[in-house]
N, C-alpha and C positions, 0 to 999 in steps of 0.2 A: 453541612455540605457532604457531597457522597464523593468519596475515595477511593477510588478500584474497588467499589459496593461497599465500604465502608464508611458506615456514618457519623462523622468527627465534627463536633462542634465550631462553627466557625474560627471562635477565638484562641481555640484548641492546637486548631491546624496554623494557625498565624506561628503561635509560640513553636508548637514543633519544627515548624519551618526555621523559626530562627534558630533552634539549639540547632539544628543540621549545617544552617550556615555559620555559626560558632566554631563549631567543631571544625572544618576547612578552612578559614581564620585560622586559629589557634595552630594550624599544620602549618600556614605559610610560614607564620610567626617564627615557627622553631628552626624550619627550614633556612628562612633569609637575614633573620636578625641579628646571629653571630656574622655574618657573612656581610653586614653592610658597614665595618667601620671606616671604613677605607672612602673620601667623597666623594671620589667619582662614581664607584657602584652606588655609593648613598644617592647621589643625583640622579642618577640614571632609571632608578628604581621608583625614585617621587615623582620623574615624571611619568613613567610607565605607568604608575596605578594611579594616578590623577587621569589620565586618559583613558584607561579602562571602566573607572569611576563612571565621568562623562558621558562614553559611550551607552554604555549600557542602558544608563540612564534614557539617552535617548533612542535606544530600541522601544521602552516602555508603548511607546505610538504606538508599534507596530501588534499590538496585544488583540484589540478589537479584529483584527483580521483572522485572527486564528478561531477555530471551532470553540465552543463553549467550553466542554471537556478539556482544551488542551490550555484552555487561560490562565487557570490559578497555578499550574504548571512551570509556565511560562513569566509568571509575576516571579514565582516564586527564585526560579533560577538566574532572571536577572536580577531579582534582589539581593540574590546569594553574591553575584560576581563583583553587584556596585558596594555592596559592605567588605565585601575581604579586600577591594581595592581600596576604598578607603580606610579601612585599618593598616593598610600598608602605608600608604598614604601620610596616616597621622601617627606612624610609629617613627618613620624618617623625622618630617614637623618635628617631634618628640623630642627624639636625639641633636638637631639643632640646636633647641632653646639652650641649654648650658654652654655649647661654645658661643651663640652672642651676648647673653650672661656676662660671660668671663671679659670680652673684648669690650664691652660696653662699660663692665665697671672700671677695669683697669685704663682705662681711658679718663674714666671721671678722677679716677683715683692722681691719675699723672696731671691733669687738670688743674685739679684742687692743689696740689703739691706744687706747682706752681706761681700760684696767686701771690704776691704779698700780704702778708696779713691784716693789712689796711681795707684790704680790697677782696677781704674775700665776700663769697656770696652771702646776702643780707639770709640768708632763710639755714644759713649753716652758723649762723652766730650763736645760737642754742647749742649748749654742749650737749644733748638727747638729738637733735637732730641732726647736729654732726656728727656723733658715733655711730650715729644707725645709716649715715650717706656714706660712710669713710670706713669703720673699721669693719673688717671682715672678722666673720661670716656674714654678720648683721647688715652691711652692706651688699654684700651679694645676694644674701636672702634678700633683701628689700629688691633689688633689682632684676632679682631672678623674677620674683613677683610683678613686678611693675610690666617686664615683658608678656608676662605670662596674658596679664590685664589689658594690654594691651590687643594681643590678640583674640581676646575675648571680646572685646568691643567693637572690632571692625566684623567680628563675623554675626554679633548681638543685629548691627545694625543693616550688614547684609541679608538676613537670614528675616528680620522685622519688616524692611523692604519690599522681601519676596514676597511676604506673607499678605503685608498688604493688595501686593499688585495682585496675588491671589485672589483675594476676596474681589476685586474689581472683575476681575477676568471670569472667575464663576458667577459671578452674581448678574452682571452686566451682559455674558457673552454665551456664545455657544460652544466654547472648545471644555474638555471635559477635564477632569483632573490627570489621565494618562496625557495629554495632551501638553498639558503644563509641565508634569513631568519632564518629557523630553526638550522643551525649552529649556528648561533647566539644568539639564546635561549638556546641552550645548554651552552655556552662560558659561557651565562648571569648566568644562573643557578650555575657553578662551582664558580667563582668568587665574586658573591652575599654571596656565603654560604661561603667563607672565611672570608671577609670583617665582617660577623655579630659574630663569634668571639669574636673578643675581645670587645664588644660595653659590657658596665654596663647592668647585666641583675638582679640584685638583688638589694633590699636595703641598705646593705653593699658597695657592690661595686659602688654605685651612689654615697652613701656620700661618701665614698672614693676619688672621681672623685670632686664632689662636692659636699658643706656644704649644702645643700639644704634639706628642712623639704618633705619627703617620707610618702603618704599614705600609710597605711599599709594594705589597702582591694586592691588586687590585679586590681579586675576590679570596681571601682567607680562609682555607676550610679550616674554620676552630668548630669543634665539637659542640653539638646544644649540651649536652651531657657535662661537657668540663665546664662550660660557660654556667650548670645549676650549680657544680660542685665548689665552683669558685663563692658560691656564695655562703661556703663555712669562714670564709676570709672575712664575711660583710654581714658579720651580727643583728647591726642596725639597719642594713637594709634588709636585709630576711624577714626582720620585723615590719617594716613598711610594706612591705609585698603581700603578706602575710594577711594583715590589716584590708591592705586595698581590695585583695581579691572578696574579703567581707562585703566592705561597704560597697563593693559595685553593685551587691543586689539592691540595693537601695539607690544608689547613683541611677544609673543606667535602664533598670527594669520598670521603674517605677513609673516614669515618662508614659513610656508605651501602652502599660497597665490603661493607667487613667485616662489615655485615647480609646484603648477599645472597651471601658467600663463607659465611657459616652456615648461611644456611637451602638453598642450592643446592647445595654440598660436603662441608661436614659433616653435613646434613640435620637441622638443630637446629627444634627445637617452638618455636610462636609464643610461650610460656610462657619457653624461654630466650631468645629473642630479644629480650625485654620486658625480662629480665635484664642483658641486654648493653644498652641503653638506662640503665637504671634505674643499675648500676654506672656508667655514664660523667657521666652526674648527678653521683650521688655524690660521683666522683673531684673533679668541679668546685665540689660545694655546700659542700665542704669544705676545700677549698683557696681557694676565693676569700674569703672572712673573712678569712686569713690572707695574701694577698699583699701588699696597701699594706703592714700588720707586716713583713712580712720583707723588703718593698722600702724601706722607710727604717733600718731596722736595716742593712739592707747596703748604704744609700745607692748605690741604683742606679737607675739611670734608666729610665724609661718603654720608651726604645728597647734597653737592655740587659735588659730584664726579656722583651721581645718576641721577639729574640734565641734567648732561654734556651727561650722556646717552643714556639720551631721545632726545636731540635735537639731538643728531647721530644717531638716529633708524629713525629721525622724514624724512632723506632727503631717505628712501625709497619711501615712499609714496609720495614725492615732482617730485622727479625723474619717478616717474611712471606716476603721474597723469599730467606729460606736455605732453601725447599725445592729451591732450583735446585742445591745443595750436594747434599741429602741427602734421601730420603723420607722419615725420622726425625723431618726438622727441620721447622722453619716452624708455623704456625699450624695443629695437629693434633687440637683437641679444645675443648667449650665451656669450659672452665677458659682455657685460652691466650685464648680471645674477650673473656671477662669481663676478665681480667688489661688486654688491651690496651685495652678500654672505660676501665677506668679511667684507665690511662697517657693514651690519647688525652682522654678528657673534662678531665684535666688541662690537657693542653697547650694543648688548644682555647678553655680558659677563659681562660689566658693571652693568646695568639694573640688575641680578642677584643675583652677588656679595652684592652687596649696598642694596639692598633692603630686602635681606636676615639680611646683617647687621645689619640695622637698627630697623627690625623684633628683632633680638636677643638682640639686645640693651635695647630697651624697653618689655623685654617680663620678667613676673614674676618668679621667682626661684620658679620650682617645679610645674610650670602650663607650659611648655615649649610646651606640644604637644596638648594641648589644644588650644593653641593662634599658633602655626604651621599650626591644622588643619582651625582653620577661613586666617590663610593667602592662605592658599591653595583654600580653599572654594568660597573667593576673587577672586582669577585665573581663577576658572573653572566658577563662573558663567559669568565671562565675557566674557570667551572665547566662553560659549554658546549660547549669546544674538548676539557677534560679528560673530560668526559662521552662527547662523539662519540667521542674519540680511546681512549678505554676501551672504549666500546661494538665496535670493530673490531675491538682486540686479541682480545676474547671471543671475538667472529664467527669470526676467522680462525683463531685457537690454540686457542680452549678453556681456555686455563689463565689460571689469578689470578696465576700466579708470575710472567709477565710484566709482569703489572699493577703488581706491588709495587716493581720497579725501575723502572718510569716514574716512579712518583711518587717516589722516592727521589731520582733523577736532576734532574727538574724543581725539586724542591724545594731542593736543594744551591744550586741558582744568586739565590735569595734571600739566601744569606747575604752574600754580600760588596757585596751593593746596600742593603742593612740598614744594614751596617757602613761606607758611605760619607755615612750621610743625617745632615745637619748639623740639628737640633731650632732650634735657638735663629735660625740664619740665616733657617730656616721661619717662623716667628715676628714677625722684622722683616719678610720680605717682603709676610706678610699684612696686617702695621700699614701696608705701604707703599698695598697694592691697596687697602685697606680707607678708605683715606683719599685716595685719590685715586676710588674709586668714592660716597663720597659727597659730596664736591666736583660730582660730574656728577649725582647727585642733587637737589642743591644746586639746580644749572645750569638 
């Protein structure tokens, strides 16, 4: 396509576009995410970018009206506005999960503690499956989990829905994909504004929810700068962070990849491309139900379950980059696309889940959106470096085969940073911060 007379590869300009909206992301991020611990700016903010979100979405319609020259433009800058809104969005989300976490288990905990031992629950009679429901961490890890699974599934099975109704509506109708789009931002919009509701938007209702020590200046200017420096205090989380901003080239970038390796190289209809969405749903809405099951059954960890993730995300880029082998091989047809939607939405669910987890695990009571937004921060700039750093390779080769061994490459070197991060030492360090941070509250 031509760009103020320059000629930039379709799928060139896609990526550049996204490291440009990254990069604005990543600004709000530093901007608001010390600045939301407090719940009523934290509400206030989830609903603001959920309706931003929305909107924008539903300007989308309004694209066909404009001149040819000014459309990709126009796609481009309400994409930019609907992605930094929902990265705000699901940094708030983010920083929640550990306070209902905490109030969810210490309720089961007071529960159980309760029972007579005649009568406790049949499915805690297993002394493995009562240490992993009861004692903590191992409980809270399992719970923090179970939540996490939980919202994975309602959005699996929203997002499967949509996809479906998609395929009905292009295939059947005459409204076009911008068209749908802006349905969708409406849907987003009504739903969004239900869901924020019931979420703790005051001091009372936080400590209600959880015992957690509550600034009382609504908006706190704490420094982004002191808020990185605090993280000589948090070894084990340095290390997660660390880790994460790796593996999101692989998480995150890879999805998108293999959409526009379909519709650009294999020349696939927007019909199967909806397909390759709709299967990686799938892959996910179906397997998350069953993870926490098959993570205490095999009494494995949070962080070994994370692990296991990544070498299932690792055999996209395996599988793609054997065309350097063979013209034969490698991703040859929408069968093989579908196939790997599911493999990846798999892994991805995993990769999520767990990593969120273990976010919540080690994150301080009462700093939750604070250390939400450096894990989000993590995400996007990697996704930005991975983005540009893709968009070149395009530029200069042409080929996706090179693509598939970067991230293969880049991705290998998470594992062994994975495999050195100590959960539990994470854990005291935050009881440490957490408790010397509200002593200076205190103060």
């Amino acid at each position: 396509m031509n760009v103020l007379g320059i000629w930039v590869e379709t799928s060139s300009f896609t990526l550049f576009s996204r490291s440009f909206g990254i990069i604005t992301s990543m600004l709000l991020l530093l901007l608001l995410g010390p600045r939301l611990n407090h719940p009523s700016s934290r509400k206030l903010v989830y609903f603001i970018s959920n309706l931003l979100a929305g909107l924008s979405s539903v300007f989308f319609g309004l694209i066909p009206l404009l001149s040819p020259h000014a459309q990709p433009f126009a796609a481009v800058l309400l994409t930019i506005i609907a992605t930094n809104s929902f990265i705000v969005a699901f940094m708030c989300f983010t920083s929640y999960l550990p306070i209902i976490a905490r109030s969810v288990h210490q309720a089961h905990l007071d529960d159980f503690q309760k029972l007579p031992p005649t009568e406790s629950d049949p499915l805690l009679s297993k002394p493995i499956e009562q240490a992993i429901a009861v004692e903590a961490p191992s409980g809270l890890s399992l719970t923090i989990a179970k939540i996490n699974s939980v919202c994975g599934v309602i959005d699996c099975v929203i997002s499967v829905g949509s996809s479906l109704l998609l395929q009905v509506v292009l295939r059947r109708t005459s409204l076009t994909p911008l068209t749908c789009i802006s349905i969708t931002g409406a849907w987003w919009m009504v739903i969004s504004t239900i869901s924020t509701i019931g979420l703790p938007g005051s001091a009372e209702a936080a400590r209600a929810v959880d015992d957690q020590p509550v600034d009382p200046k609504p908006m706190k200017k704490q420094s982004t700068f002191q808020l990185l420096r605090s993280l000589k205090r948090l070894p084990q989380m340095r290390k997660l962070l660390g880790a994460h901003i790796i593996a999101c080239d692989l998480i995150m970038i890879v999805p998108g990849v293999l959409f526009l390796y379909a519709s650009t190289r294999l020349g696939l209809e927007v019909s199967d491309i909806s397909v390759m969405m709709m299967c990686a749903y799938a892959g996910a809405g179906v397997w998350m139900p069953c993870q926490t099951w098959v993570q205490a059954k095999l009494h494995r960890t949070n962080l070994q379950m994370l692990i296991a993730g990544i070498i299932l995300a690792l055999l996209a880029p395996l599988w793609g980059s054997l065309s350097l082998v063979s013209s034969n091989l490698g991703i040859l047809n929408k069968w093989h696309c579908w196939i790997l939607s599911v493999i990846f939405g798999v892994a991805s669910a995993i990769y999520e889940t767990y990593s969120r987890s273990l976010l919540s695990e080690m994150t301080p009571h009462g700093h939750e959106t604070s250390f939400a937004s450096l894990y989000m921060l993590s995400s996007r700039s990697t996704s930005f470096m991975g983005n540009l750093i893709l968009g070149f390779i395009l530029q200069v080769t042409g080929k996706y085969d090179y693509a598939w061994v970067f991230f293969g490459a880049i991705s290998i070197i998470t594992l062994p940073i994975f495999l050195s991060l100590r959960v539990n030492e994470g854990v005291s360090e935050a009881l440490e911060y957490e408790t010397e941070e509200s002593n200076n509250i205190s103060a």
